[in-house]
KETINU-62112 format. One record per residue (C-alpha): x, y, z; chain; residue number from 0. Coordinates in pm, 1 decimal. Each point is the difference from the previous one (the first is absolute). Layout:
REM residues N
         u         v         w  ch    i
         X         Y         Z   A  NUM
...
REM end
This chain:
REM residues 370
         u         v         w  ch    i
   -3484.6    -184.5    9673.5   A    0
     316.5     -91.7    -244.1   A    1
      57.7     124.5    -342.2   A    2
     -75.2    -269.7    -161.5   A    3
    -355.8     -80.2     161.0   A    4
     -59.7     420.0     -49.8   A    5
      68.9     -67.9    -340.6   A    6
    -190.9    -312.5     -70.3   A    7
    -315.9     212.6     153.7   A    8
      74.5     293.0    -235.0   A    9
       6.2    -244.5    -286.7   A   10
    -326.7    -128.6      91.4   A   11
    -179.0     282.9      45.4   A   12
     134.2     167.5    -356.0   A   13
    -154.1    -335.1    -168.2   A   14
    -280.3      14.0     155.8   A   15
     -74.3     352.1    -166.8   A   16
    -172.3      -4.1    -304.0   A   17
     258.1     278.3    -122.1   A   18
     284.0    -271.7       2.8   A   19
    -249.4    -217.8    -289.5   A   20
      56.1     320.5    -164.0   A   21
     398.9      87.8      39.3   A   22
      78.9    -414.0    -101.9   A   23
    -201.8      32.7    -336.1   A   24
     135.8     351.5     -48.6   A   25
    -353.6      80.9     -97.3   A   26
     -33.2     355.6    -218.0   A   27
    -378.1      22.8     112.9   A   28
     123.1      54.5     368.9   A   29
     173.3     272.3     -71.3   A   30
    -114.2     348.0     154.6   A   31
    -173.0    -221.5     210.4   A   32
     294.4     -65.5     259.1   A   33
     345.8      34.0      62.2   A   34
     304.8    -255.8     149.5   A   35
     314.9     113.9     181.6   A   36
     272.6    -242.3      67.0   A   37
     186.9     114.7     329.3   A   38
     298.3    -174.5     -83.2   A   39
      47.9     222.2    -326.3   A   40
    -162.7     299.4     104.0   A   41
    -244.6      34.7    -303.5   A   42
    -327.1     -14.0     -79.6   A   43
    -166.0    -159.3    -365.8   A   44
    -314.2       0.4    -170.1   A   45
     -83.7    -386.9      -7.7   A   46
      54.4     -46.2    -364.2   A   47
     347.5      55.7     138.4   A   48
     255.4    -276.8    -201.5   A   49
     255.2     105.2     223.4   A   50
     125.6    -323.4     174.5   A   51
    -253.7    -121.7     228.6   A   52
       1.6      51.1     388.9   A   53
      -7.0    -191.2     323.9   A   54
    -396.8     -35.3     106.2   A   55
     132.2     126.1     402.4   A   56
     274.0     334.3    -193.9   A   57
    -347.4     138.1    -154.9   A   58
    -269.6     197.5     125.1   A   59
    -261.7     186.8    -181.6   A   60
    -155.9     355.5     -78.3   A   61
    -330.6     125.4    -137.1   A   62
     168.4     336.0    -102.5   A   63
     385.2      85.5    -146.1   A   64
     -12.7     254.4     218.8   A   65
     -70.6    -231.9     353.2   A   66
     322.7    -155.6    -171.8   A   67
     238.9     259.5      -5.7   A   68
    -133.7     179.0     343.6   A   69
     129.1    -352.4     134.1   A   70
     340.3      38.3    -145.3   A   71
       2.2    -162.0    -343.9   A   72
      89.5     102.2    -319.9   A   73
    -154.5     -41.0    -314.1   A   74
     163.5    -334.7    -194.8   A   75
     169.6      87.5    -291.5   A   76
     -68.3    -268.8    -233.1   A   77
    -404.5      48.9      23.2   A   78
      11.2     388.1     100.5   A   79
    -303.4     -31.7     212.9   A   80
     -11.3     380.3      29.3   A   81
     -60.8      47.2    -363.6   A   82
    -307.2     -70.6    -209.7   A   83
      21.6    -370.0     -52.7   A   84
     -20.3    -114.0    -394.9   A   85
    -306.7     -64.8      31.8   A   86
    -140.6     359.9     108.4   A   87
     289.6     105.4    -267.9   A   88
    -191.4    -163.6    -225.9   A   89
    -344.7      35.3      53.5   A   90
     143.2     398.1     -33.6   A   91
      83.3     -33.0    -335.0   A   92
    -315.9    -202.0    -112.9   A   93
    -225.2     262.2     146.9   A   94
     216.4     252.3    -178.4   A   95
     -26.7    -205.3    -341.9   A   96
    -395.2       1.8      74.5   A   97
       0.9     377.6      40.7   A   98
     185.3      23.0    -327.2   A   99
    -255.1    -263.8    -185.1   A  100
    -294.0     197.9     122.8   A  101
     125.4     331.1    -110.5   A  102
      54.9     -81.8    -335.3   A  103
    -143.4      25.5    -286.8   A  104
     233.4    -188.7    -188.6   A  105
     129.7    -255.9     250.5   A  106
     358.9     -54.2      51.0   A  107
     149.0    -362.4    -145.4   A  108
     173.1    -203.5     186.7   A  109
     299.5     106.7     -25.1   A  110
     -58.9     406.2      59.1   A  111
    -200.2     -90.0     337.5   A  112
     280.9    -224.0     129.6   A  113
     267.4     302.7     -85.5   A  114
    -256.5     215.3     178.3   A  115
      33.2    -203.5     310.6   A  116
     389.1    -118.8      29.1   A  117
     -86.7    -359.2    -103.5   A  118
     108.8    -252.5    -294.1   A  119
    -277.4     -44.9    -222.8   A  120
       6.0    -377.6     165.5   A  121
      11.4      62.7     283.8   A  122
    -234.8     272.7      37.1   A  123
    -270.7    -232.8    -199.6   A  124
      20.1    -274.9     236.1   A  125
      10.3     192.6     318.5   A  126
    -369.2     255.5    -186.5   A  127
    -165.8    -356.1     -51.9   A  128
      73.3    -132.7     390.5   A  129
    -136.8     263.5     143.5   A  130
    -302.6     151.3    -214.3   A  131
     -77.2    -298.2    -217.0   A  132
      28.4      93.2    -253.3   A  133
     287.0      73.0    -321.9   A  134
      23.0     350.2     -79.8   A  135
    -135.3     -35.8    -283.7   A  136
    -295.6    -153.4     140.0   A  137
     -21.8     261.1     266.1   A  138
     -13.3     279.2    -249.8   A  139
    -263.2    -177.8    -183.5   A  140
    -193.8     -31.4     279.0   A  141
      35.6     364.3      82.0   A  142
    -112.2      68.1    -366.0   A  143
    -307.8    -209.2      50.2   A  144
     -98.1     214.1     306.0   A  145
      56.7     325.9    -205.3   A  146
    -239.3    -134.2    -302.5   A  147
    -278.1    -103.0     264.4   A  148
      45.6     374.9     165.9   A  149
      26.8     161.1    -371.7   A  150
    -291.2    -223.4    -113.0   A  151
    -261.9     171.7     280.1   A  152
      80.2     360.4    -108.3   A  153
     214.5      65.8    -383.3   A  154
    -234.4      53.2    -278.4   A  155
      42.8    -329.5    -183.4   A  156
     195.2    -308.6      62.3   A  157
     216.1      41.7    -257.3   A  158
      74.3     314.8     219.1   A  159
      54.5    -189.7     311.8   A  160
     169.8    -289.4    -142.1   A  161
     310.7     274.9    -128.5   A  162
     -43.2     209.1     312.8   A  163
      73.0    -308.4     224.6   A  164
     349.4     -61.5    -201.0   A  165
    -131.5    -274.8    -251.5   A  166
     172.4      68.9    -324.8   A  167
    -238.5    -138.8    -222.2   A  168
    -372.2    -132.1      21.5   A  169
     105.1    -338.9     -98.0   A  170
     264.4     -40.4     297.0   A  171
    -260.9      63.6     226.6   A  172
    -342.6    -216.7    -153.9   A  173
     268.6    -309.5      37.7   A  174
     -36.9      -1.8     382.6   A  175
    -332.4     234.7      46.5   A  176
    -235.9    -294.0      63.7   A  177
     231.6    -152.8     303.0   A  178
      20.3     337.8      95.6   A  179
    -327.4     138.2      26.8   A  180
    -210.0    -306.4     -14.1   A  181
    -196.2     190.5    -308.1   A  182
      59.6     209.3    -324.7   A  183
     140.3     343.6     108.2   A  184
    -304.7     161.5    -170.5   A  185
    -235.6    -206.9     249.0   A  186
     267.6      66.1     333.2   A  187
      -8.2     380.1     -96.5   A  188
    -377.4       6.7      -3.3   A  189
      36.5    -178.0     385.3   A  190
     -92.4    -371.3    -122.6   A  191
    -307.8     145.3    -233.7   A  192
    -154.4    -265.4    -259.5   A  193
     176.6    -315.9     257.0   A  194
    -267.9    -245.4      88.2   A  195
      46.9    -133.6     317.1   A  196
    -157.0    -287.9     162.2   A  197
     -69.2      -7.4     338.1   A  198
    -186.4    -183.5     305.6   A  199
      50.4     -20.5     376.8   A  200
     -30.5    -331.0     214.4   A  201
      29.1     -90.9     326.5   A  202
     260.0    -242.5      91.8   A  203
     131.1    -179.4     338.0   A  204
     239.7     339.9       7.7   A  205
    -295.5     231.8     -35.1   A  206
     -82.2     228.5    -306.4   A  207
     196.3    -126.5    -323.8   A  208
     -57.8     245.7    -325.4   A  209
     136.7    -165.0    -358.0   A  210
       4.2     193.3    -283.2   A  211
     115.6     -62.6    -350.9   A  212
     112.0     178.2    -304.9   A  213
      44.0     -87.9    -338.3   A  214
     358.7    -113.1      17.1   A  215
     -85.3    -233.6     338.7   A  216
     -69.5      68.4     331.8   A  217
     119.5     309.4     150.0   A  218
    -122.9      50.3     345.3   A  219
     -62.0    -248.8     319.9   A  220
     -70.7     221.6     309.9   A  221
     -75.0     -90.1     347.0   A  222
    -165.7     174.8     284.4   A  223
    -269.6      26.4     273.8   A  224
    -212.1     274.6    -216.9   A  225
    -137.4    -106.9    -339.8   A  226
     -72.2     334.9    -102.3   A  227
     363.7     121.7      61.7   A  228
      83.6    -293.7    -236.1   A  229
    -191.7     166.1    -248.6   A  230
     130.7     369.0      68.6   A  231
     356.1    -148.8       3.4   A  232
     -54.5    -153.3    -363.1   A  233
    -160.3     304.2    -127.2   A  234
     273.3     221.9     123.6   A  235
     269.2    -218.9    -215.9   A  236
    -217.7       5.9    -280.1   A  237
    -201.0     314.9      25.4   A  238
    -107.5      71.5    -368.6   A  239
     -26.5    -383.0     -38.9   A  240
    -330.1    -176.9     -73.0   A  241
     -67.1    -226.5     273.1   A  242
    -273.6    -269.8     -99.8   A  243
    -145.1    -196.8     294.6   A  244
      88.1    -394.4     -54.0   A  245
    -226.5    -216.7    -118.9   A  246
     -59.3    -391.4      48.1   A  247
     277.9     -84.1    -212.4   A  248
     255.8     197.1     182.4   A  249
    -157.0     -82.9     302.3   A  250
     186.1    -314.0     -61.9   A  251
     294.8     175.3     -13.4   A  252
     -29.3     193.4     351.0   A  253
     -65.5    -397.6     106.1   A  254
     312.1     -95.1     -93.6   A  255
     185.8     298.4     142.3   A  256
    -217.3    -114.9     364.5   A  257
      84.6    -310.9     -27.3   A  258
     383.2      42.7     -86.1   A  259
      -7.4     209.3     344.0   A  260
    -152.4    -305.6     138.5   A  261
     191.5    -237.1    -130.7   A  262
     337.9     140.3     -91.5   A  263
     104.5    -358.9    -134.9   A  264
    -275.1      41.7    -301.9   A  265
     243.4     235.7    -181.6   A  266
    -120.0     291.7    -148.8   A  267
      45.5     -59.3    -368.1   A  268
    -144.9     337.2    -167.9   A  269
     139.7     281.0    -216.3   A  270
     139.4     310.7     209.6   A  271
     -20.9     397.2    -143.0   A  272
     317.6      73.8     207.2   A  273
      38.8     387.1      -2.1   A  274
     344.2     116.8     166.6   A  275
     380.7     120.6     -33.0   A  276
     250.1    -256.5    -135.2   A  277
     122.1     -15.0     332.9   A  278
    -353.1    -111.3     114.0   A  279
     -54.1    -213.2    -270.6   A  280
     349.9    -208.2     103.8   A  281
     -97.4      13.9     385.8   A  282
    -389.0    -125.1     -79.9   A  283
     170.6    -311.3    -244.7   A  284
     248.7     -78.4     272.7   A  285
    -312.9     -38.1     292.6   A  286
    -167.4    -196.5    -286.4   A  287
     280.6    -260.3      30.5   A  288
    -122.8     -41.8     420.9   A  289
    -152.6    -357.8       6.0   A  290
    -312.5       0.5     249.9   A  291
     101.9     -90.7     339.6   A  292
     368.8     162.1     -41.3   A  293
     124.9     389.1     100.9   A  294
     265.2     217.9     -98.8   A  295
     146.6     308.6     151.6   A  296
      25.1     290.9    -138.8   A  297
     388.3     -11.0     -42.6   A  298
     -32.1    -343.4    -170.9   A  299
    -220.3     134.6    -260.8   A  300
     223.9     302.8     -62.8   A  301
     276.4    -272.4     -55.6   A  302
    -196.2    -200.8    -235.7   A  303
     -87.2     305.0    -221.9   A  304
     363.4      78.1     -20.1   A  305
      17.8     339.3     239.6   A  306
      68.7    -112.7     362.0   A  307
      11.8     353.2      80.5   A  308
    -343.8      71.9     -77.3   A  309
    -193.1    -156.2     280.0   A  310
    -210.1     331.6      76.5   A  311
    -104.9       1.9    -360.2   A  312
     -67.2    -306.0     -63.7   A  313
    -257.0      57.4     339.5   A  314
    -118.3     293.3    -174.9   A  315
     -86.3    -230.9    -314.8   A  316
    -171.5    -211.8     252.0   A  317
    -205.4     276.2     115.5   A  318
    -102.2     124.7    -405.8   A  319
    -141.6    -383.7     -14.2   A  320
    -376.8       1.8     -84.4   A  321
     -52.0    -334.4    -103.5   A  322
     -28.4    -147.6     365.9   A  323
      47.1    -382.1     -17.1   A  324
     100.0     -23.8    -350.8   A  325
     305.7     186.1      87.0   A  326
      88.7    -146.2     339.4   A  327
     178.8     297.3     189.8   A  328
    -160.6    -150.9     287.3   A  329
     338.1    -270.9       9.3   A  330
     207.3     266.6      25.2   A  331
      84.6      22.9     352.0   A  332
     311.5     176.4     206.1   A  333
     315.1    -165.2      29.2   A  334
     -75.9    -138.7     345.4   A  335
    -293.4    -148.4    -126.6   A  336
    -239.1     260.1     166.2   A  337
    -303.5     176.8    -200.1   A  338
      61.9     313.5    -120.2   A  339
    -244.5     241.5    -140.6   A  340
    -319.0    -136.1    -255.8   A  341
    -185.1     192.4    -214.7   A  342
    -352.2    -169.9     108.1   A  343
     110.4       5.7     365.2   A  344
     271.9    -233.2     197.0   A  345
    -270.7    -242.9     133.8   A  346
     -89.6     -79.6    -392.1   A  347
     331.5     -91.7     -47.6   A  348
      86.5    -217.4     276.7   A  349
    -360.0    -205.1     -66.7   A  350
     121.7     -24.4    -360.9   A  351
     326.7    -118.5      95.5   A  352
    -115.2    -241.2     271.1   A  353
    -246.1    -185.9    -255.8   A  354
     240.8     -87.3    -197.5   A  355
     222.5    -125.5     263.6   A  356
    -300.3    -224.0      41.3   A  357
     -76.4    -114.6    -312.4   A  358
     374.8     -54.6     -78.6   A  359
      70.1    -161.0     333.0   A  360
    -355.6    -258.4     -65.7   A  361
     165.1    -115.3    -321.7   A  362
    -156.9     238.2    -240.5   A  363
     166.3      -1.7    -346.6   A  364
     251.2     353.4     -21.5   A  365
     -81.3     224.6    -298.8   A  366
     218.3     275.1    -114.5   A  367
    -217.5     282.5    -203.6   A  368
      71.9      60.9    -361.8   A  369
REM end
């Protein structure tokens, strides 16, 4: 065999590899994943590499650094695969702005945390809100709002727990204490006591299907095998609650929940008593925005919230969804288009999913909820 046809076989192969996809885009997400060595250089890169791009038959690739340099590379100066890439560098110094954020009682501004860290205020805002979310700002605000719900369940009065969690005055924290806790603090301290909610259980082509409703819209679509678990699960979110068994007028309710389910193309046009971070709140809006019939990874929906970093949060807001249907999470799928986890079980979601492929596919007219 000649050089050149050993050559034109190495190239081959190297494009073949999935890996070599990778190394062309200089893709950030691949790296840690796998390293490249060029054996006409010597070196090895991450492949985010912008060093000048190899020959497809000079490369050859390595699941560990180490494999690398036991075969006789070094480490390529320009991307210092041997160090913590910027990307570990910088989830480092968000986790340590976290630490500092839930620590304090006063939190940090801007500027302080990014001292703290060894960032420009800049930069170290942009890089906080790609990979938790969220602003700083936001982030300690959220962190207050899980203090006041911890202070609320054991200081002595809420105006007690509303100082304790790092609110600096009763008014700064009524502005947001509805979105918050879904109910006055007086009523969340006392575990939902004096909320009326409504409540019935139907069966629907996906099994058990429990609807319930408070006074701000409806706040609760379950789904299961086990009607009574339904219940237990509602009673367990709001366990000092009043729950009032439906009658025929919201009966008419649960039948347009059912038939939504049905008949995803219907739309589900009703008020929603959405109860969650303002992370959550951003992620739920964002799966609003799916039309029937359409999926979106998880990374895509990170990206269209504004914090591509944040894809295992924004699976975690996924997971906090109670409003099944209303709140599609079940078109959020993996990037490769797989099913991933489902609250109400896998085989829920992939029925869901494949009726609307149907109805879409036969012509039925797309509707994107409110």
């Amino acid at each position: 065999m000649n050089a050149a046809t050993k050559n034109a076989e190495l190239a081959a192969a190297t494009e073949r590899d999935p890996r070599w996809a990778a190394v062309l885009a200089r893709d950030p997400q691949a790296d840690g994943t796998f390293y490249y060595a060029v054996r006409t250089t010597g070196v090895y890169c991450r492949p985010s590499c912008a060093a000048r791009r190899a020959r497809p038959e000079n490369v050859c690739f390595y699941a560990r650094r180490e494999d690398a340099e036991r075969a006789g590379f070094r480490p390529c100066r320009r991307c210092q695969p041997d160090q913590p890439s910027r990307a570990e560098q910088h989830a480092a110094k968000v986790t340590a702005a976290c630490r500092l954020l839930d620590a304090a009682d006063d939190a940090p501004n801007l500027a302080q945390l990014a001292q703290r860290v060894g960032l420009s205020a800049y930069h170290f805002h942009r890089v906080f809100k790609q990979i938790t979310g969220l602003t700083p700002k936001q982030y300690a605000a959220a962190q207050r709002e899980r203090r006041v719900r911890e202070q609320l369940a054991t200081s002595g009065t809420v105006t007690d727990a509303i100082y304790d969690a790092g609110y600096h005055a009763n008014s700064r924290f009524y502005e947001t204490a509805d979105a918050v806790l879904g109910m006055t603090p007086s009523a969340y301290r006392a575990g939902g006591a004096n909320a009326r909610i409504r409540f019935a259980i139907a069966q629907c082509s996906l099994g058990a299907i429990l609807v319930a409703q408070s006074e701000r819209g409806v706040c609760a679509i379950l789904m299961g095998d086990d009607p009574d678990a339904l219940a237990r699960d509602l009673q367990d979110r709001f366990p000092r609650a009043e729950l009032i068994g439906g009658d025929a007028g919201f009966e008419q309710l649960v039948a347009r929940v059912v038939g939504f389910v049905e008949a995803p193309a219907l739309g589900l046009d009703l008020p929603l008593d959405l109860r969650g971070t303002a992370f959550q709140r951003r992620v739920w809006q964002a799966l609003r925005e799916i039309p029937p019939g359409s999926t979106a990874s998880y990374t895509e929906i990170a990206q269209r919230i504004g914090a591509p970093k944040a894809v295992r949060a924004v699976a975690g807001a996924c997971a906090a969804n109670a409003l099944a249907v209303a709140i599609p999470c079940h078109r959020v799928v993996r990037t490769d288009g797989s099913l991933s986890g489902y609250r109400w079980g896998v085989e829920r979601k992939r029925a869901l999913l494949e009726r609307e492929a149907q109805q879409r596919s036969s012509g039925g007219e797309e509707h994107t909820e409110p």
